[in-house]
DSSP file (Angstrom, degrees, kcal/mol; ACC not computed):
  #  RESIDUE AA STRUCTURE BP1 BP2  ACC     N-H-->O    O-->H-N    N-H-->O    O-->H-N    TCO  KAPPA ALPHA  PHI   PSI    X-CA   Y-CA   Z-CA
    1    1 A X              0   0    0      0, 0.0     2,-0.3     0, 0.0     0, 0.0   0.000 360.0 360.0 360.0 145.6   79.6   25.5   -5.1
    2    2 A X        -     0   0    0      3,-0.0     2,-0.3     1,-0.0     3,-0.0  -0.647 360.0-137.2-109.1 153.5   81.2   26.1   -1.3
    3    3 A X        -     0   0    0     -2,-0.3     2,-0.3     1,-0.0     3,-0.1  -0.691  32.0-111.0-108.0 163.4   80.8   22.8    1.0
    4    4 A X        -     0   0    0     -2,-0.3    -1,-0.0     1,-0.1     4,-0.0  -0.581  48.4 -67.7 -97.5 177.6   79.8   24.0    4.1
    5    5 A X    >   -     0   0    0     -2,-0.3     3,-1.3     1,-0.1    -1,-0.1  -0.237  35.9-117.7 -58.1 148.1   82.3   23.7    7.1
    6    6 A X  T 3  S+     0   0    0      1,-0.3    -1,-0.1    -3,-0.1    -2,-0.1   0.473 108.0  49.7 -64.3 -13.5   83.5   20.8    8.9
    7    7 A X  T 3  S+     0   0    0      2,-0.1     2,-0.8     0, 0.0    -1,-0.3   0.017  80.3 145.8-127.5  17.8   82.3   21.3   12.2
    8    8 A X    <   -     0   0    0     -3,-1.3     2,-0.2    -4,-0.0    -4,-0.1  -0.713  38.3-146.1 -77.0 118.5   78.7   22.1   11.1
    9    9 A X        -     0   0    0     -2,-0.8     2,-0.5   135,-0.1    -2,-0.1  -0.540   7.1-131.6 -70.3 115.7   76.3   21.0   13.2
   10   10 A X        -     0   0    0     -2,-0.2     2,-0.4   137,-0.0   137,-0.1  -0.709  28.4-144.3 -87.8 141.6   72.8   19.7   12.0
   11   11 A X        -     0   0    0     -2,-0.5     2,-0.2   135,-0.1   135,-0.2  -0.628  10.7-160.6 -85.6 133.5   69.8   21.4   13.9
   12   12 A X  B     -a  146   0A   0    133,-4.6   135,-1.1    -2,-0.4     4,-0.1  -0.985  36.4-108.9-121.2 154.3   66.6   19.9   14.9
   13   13 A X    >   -     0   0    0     -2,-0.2     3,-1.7   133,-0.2     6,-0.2  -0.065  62.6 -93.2 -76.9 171.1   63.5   21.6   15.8
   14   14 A X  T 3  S+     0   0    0      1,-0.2    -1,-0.1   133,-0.1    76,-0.1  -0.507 109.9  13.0 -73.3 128.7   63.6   20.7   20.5
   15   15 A X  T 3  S+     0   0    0      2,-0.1    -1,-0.2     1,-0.1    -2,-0.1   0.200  92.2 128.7  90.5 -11.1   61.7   17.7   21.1
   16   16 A X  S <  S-     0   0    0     -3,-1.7     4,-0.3     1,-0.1    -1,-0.1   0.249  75.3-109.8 -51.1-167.5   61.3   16.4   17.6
   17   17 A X  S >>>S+     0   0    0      2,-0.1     4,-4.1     3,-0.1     3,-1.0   0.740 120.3  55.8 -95.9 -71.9   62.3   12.9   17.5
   18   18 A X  H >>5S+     0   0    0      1,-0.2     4,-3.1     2,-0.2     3,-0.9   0.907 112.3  44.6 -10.3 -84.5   65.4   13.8   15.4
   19   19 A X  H 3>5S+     0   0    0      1,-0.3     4,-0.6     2,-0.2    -1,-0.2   0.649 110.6  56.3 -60.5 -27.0   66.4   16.3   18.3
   20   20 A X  H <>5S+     0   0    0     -3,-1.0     4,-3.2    -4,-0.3    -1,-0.3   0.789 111.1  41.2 -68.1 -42.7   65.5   13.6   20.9
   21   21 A X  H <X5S+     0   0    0     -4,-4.1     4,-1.6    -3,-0.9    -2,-0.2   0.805 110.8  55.6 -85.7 -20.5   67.9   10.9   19.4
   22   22 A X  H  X<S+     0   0    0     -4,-3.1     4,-1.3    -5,-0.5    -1,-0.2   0.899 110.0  46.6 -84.9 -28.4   70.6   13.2   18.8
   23   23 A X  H  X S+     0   0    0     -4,-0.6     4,-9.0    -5,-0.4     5,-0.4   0.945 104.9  57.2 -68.6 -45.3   70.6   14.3   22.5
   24   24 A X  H  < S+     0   0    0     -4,-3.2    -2,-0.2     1,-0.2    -1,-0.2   0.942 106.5  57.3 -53.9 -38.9   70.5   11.0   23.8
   25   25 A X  H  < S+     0   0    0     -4,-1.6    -2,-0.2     2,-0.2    -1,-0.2   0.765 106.7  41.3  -2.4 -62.5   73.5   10.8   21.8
   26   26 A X  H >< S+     0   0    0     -4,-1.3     3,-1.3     2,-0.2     4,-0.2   0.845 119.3  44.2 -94.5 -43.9   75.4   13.5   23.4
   27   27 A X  T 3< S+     0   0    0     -4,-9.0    -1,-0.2     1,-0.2    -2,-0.2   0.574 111.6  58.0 -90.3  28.8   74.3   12.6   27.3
   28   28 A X  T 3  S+     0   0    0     -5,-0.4    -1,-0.2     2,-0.1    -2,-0.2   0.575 103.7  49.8-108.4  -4.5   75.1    8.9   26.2
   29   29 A X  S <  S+     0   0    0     -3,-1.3    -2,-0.1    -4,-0.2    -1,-0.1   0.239 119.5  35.1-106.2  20.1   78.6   10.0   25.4
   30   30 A X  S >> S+     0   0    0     -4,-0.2     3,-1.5     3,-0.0     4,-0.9   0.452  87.0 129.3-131.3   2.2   79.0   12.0   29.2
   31   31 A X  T 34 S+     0   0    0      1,-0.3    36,-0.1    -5,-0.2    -3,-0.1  -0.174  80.5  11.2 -67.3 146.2   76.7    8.9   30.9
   32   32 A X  T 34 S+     0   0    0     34,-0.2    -1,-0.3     3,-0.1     4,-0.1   0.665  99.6  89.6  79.1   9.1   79.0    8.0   33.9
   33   33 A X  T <4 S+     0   0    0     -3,-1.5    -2,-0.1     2,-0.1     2,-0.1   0.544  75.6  83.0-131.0 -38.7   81.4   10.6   34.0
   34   34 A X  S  < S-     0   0    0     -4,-0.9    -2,-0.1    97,-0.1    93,-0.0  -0.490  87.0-114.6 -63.0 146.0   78.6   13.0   36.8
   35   35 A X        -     0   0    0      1,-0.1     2,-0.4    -2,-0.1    -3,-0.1   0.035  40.3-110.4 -59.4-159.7   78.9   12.0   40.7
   36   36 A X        -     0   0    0     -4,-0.1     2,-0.4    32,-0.0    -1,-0.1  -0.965  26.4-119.9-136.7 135.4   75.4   10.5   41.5
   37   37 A X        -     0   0    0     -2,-0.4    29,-0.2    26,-0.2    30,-0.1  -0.575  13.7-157.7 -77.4 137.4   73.1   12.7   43.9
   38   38 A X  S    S+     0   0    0     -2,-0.4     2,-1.0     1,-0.1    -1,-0.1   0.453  80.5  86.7 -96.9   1.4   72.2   10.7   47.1
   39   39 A X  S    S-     0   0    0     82,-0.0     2,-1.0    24,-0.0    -2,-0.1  -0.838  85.0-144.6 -99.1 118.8   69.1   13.0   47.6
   40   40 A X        -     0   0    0     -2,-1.0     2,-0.3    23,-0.1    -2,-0.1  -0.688  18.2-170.2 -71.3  96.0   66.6   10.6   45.1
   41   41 A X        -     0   0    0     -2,-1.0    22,-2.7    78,-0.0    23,-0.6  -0.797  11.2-167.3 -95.6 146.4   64.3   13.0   43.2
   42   42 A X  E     +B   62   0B   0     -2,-0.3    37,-3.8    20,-0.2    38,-1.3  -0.849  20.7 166.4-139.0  96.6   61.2   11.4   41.1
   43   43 A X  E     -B   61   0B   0     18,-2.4    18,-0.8    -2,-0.4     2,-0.4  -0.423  27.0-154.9 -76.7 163.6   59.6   14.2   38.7
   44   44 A X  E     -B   60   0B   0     36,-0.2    38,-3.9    16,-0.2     2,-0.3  -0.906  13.6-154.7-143.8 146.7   57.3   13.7   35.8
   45   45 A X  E     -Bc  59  82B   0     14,-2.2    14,-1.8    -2,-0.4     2,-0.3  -0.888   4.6-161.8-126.8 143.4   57.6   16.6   33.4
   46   46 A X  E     -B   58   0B   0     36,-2.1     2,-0.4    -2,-0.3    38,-0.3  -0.738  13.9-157.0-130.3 139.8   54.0   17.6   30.9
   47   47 A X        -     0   0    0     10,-0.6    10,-0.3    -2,-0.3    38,-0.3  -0.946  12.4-164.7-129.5 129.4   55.5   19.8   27.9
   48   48 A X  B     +f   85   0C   0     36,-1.2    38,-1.8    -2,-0.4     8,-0.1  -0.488  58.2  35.0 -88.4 148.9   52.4   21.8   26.7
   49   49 A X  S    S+     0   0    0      6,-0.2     2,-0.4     1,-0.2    -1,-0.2   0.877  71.8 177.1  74.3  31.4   52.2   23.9   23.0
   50   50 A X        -     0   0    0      5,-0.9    -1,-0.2    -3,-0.3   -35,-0.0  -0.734  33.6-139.4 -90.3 142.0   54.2   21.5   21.0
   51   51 A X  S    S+     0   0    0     -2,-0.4     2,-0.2     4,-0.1    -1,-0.2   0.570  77.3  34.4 -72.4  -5.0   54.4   22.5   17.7
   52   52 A X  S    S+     0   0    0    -36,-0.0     3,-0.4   -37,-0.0    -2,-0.1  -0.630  96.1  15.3-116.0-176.3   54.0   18.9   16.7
   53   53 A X  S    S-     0   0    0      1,-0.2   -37,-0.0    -2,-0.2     4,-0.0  -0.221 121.6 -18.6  71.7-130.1   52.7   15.6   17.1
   54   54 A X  S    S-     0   0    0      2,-0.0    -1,-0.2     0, 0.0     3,-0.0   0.880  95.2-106.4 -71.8 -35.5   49.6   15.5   19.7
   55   55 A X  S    S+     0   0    0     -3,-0.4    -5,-0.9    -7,-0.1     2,-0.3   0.142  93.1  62.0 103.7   0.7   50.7   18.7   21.1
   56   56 A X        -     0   0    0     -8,-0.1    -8,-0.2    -7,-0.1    -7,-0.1  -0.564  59.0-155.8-157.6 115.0   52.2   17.4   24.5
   57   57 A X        -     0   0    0    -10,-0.3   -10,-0.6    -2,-0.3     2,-0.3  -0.183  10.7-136.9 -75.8 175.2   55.0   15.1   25.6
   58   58 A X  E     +B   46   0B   0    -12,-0.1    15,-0.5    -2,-0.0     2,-0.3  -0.858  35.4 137.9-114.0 157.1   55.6   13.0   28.8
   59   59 A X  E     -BD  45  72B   0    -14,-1.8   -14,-2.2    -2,-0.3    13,-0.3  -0.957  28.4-148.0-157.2-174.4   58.7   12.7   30.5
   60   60 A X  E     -B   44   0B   0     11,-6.7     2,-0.3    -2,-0.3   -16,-0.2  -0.780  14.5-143.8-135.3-162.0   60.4   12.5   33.8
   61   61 A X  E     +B   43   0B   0    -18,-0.8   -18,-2.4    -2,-0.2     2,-0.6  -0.748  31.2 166.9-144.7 112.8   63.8   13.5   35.9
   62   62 A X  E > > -B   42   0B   0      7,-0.3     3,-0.7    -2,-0.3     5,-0.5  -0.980  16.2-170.8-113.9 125.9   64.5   10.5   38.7
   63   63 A X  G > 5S+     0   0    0    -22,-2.7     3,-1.2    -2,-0.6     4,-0.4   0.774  73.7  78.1 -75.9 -18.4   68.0   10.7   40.2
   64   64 A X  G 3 5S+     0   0    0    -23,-0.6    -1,-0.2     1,-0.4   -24,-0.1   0.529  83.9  57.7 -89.5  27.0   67.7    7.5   41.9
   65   65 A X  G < 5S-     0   0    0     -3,-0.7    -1,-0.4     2,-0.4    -3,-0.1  -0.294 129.9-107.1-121.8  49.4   68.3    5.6   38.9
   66   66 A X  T < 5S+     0   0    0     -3,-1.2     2,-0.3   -29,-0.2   -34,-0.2   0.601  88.3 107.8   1.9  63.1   71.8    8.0   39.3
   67   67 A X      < -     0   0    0     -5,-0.5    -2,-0.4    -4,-0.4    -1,-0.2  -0.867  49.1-175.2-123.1 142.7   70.7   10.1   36.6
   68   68 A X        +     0   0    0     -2,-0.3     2,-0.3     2,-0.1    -5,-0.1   0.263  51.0  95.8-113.7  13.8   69.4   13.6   36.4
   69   69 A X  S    S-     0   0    0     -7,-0.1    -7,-0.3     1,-0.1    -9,-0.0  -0.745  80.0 -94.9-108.3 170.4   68.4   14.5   32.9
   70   70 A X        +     0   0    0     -2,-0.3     2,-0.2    -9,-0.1    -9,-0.2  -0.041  43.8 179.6 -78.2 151.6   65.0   14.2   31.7
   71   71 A X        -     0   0    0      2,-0.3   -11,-6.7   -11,-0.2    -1,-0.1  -0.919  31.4 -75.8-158.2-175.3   64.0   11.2   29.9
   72   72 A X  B    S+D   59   0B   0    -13,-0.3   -13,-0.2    -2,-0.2     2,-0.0  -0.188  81.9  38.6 -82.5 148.3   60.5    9.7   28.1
   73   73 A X  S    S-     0   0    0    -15,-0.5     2,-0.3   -28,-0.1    -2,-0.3  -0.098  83.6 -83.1  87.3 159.3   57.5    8.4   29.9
   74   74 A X        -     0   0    0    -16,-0.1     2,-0.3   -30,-0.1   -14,-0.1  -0.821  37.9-132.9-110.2 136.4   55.6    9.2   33.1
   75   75 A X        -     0   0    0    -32,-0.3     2,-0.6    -2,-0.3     3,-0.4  -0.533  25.9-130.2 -38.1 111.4   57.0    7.7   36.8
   76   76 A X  S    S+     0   0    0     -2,-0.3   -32,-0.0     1,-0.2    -1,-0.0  -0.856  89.7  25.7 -91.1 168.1   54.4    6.4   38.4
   77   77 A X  S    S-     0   0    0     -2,-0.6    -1,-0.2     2,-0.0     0, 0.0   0.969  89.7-167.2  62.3  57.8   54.1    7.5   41.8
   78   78 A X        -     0   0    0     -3,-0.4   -35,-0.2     1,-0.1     3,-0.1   0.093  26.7-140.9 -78.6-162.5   55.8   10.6   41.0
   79   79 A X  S    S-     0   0    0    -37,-3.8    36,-2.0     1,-0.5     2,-0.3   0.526  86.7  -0.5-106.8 -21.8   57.1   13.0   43.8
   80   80 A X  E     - E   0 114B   0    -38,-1.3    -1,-0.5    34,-0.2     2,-0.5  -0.968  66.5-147.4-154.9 160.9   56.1   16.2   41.8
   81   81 A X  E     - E   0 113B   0     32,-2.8    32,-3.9    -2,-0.3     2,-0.6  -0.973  12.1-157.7-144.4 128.9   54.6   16.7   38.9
   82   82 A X  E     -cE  45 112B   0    -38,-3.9   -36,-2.1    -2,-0.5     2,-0.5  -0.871   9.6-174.1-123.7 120.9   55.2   19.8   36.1
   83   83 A X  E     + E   0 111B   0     28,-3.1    28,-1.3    -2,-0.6     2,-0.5  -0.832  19.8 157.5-106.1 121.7   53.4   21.0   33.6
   84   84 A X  E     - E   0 110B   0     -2,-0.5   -36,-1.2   -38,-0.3     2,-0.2  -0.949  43.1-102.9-166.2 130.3   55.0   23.9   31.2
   85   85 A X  B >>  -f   48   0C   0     24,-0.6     3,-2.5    -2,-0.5     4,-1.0  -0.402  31.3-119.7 -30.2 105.2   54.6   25.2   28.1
   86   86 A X  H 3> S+     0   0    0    -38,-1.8     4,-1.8     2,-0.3     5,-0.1   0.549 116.7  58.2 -25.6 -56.0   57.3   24.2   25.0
   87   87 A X  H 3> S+     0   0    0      1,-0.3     4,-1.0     2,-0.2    -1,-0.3   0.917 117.5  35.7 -77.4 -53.7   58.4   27.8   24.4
   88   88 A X  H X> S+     0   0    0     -3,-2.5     4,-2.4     1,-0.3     3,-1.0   0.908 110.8  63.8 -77.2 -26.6   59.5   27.7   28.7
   89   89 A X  H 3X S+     0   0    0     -4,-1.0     4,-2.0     1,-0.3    -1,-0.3   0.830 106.8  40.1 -72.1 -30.4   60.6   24.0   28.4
   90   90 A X  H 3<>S+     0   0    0     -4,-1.8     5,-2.0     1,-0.2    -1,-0.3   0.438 105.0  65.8 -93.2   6.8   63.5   24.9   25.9
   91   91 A X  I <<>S+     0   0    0     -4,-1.0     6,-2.8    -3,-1.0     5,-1.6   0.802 110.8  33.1 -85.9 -51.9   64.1   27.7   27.9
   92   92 A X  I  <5S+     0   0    0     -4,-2.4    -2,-0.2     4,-0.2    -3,-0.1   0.978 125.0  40.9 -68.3 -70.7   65.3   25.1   31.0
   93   93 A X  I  <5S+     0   0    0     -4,-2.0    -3,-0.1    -5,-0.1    -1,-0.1   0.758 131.0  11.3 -79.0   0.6   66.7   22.4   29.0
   94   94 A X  I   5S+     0   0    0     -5,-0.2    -3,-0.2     3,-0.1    -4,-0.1   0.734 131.4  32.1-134.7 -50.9   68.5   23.7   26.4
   95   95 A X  I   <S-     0   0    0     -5,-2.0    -3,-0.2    47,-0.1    -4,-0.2   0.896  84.2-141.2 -50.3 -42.5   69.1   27.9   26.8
   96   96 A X      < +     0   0    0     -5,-1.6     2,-1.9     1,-0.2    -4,-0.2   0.690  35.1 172.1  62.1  41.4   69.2   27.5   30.3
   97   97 A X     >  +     0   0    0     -6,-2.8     4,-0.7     1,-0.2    -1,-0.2  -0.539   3.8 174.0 -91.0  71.8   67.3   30.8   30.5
   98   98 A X  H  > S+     0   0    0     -2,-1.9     4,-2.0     1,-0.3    -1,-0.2   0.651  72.4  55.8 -77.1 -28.0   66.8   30.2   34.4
   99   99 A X  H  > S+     0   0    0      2,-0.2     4,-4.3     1,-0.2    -1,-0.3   0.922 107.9  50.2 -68.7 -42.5   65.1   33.7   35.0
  100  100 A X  H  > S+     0   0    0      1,-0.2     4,-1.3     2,-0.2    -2,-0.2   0.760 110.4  49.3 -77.8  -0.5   62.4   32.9   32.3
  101  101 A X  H  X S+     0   0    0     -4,-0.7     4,-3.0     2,-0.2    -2,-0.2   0.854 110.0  46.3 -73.4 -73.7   61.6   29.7   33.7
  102  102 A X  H  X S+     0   0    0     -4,-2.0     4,-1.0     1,-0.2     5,-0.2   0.881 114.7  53.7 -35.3 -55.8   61.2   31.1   37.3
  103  103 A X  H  X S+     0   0    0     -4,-4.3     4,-2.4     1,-0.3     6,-0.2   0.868 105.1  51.8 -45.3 -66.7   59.0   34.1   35.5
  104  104 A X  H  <>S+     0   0    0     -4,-1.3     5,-3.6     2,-0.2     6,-0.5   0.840 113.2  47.1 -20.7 -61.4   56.7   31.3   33.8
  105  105 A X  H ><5S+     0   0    0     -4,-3.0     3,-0.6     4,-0.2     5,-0.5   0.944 112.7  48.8 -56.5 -54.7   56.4   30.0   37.5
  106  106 A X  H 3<5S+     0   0    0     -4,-1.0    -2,-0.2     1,-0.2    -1,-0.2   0.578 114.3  42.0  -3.0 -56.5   55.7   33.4   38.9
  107  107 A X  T 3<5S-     0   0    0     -4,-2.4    -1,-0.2    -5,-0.2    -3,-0.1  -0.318 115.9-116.3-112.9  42.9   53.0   34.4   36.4
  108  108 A X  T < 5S+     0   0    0     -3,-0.6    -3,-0.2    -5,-0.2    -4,-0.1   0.848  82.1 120.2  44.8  35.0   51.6   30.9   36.7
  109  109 A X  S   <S+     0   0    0     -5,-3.6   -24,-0.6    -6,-0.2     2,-0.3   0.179  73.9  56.8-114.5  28.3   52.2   29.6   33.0
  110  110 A X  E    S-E   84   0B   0     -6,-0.5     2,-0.6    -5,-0.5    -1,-0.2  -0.859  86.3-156.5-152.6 120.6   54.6   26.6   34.3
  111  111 A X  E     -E   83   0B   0    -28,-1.3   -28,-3.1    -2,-0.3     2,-0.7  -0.868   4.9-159.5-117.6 136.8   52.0   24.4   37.2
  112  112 A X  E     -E   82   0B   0     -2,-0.6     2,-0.3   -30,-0.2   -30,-0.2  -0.763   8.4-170.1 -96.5  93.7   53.8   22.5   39.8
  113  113 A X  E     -E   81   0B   0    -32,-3.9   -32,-2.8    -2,-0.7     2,-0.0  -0.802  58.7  -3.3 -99.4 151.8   51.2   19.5   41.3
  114  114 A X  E    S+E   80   0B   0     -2,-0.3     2,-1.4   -34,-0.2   -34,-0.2  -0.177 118.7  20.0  88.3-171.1   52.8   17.8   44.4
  115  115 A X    >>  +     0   0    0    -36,-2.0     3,-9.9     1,-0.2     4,-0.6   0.002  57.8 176.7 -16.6  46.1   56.2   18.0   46.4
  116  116 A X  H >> S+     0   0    0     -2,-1.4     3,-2.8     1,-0.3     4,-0.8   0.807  82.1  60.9 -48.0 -53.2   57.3   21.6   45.1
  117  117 A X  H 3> S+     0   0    0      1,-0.3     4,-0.6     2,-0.2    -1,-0.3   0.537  88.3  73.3 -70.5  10.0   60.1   21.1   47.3
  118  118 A X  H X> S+     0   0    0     -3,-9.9     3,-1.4   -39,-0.2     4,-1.2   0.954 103.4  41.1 -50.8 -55.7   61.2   18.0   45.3
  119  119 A X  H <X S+     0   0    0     -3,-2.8     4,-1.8    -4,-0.6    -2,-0.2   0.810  95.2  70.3 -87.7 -24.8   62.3   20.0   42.8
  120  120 A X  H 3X S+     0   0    0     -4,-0.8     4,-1.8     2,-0.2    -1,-0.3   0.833 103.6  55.3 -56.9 -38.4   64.0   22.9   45.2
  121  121 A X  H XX S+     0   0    0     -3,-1.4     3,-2.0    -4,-0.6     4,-0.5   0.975 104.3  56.6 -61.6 -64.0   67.0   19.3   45.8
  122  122 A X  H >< S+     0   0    0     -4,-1.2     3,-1.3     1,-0.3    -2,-0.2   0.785 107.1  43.4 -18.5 -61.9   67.0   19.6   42.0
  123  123 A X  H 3< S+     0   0    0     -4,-1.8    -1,-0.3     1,-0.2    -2,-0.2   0.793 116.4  47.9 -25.6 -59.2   68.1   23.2   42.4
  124  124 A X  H <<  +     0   0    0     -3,-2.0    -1,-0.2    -4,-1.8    -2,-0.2   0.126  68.3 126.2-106.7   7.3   70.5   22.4   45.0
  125  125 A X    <<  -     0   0    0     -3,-1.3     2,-0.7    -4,-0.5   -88,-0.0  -0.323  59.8-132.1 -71.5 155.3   72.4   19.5   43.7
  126  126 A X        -     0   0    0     -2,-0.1     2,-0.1     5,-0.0    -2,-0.1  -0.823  17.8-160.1 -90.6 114.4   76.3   20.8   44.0
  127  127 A X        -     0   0    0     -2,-0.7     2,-0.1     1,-0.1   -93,-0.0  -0.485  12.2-131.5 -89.6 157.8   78.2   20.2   41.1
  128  128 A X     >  -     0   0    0     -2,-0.1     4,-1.8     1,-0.1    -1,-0.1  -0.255  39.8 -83.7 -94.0-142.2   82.0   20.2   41.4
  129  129 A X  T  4 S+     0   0    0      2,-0.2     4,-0.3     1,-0.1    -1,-0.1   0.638 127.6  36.0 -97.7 -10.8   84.2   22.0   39.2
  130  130 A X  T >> S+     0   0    0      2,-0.2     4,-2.7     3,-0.1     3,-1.6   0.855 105.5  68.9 -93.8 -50.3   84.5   19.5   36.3
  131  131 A X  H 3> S+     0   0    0      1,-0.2     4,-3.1     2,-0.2     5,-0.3   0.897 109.7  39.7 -36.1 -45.0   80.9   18.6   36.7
  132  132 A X  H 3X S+     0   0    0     -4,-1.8     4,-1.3     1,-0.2    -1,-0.2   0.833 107.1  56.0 -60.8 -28.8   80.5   22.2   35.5
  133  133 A X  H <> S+     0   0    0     -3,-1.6     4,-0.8    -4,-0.3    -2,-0.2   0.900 121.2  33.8 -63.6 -48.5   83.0   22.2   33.0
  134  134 A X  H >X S+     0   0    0     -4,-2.7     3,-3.9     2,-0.2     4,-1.1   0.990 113.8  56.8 -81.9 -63.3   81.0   19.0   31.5
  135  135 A X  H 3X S+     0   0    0     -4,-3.1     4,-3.5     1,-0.3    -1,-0.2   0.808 112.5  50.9 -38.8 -45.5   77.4   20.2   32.5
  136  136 A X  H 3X S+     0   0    0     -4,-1.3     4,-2.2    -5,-0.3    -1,-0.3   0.778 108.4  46.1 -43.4 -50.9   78.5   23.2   30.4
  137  137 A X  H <X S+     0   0    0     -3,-3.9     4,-1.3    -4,-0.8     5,-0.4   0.646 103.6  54.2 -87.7 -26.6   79.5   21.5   27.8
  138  138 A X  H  < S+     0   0    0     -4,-1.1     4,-0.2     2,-0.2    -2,-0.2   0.814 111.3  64.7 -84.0 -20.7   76.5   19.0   27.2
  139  139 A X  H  < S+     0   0    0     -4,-3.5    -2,-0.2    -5,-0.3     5,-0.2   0.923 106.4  34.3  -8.2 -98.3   74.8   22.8   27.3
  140  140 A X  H >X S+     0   0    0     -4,-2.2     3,-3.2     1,-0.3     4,-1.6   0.547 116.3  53.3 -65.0 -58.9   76.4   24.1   24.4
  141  141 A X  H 3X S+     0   0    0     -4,-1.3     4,-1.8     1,-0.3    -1,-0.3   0.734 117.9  47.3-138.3 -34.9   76.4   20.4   22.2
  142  142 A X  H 34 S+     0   0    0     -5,-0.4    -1,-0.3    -4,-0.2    -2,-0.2   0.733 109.9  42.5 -91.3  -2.2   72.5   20.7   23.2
  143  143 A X  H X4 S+     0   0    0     -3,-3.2     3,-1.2     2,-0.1    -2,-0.3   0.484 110.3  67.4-114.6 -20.1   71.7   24.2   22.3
  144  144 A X  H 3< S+     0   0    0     -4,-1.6    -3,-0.2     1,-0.2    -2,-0.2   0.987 107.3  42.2 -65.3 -63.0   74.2   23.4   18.6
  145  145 A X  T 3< S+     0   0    0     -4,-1.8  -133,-4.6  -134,-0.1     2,-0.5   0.310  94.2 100.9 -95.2  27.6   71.7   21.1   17.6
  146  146 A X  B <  S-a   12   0A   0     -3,-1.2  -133,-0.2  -135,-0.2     2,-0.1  -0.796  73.5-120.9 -92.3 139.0   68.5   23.1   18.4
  147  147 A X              0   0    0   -135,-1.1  -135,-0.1    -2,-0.5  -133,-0.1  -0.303 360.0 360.0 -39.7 147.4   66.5   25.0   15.6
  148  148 A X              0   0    0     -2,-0.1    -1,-0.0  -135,-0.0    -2,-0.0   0.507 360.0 360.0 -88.6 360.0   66.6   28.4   16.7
């Protein structure tokens, strides 16, 4: 019998609970080490089509709590609010498949209620050159434990 490799990664399927705690995991080991945006965005994010559970999770994105990745629960008083389909939601946070997101918006299968141009700062925060190197890196650590 072969043991499998040392540096094997377990997968969970995105958004599972499993897959939820192991990510908080990985951006609890980078928390503090991104600047903090001084433009304050307050999202709430709808994920549609989940292959489990009720069938939809809540979350949000607020920078002003100097954060920007998504976390659980709805804002109230949000600034925008997004609704998108599971399939397009792992397509943003964890491939980063930025064209099929925009397409999704395009052909209406991802609906934006409120500020759209809340989310356009999102867009436009500037990372420097390590922030990419890490942004990069909580990527790949986040697409290693995804089910394909």
């Amino acid at each position: 019998m072969r043991r499998p490799p040392k540096d094997t990664v377990t997968t969970f399927p995105f958004l599972s609970d499993a897959w939820v705690a192991a990510a908080e995991q990985i951006h609890a080991e980078y928390s503090g080490r991104f600047e903090t945006s001084d433009e304050q965005v307050r999202v709430n994010v709808v994920v549609t089509e989940v292959p489990f559970g009720d069938g939809v999770m809540y979350g949000h994105i607020d920078t002003s709590s100097g954060n920007s990745r998504p976390d659980w629960n709805l804002l109230e008083d949000p600034e925008a609010t997004v609704t998108i389909p599971y399939g397009i939601a792992r397509n943003l946070f964890v491939t980063q498949d930025f064209e099929a997101v925009m397409m999704a918006f395009m052909t209406g299968q991802m609906e934006i209620e409120g500020d759209v141009t809340r989310l356009l700062y999102l867009q436009d925060l500037e990372p420097s050159e390590e922030e990419m190197v890490l942004g990069q890196e909580v990527a790949d650590r986040l697409m290693a434990i995804t089910d394909d």
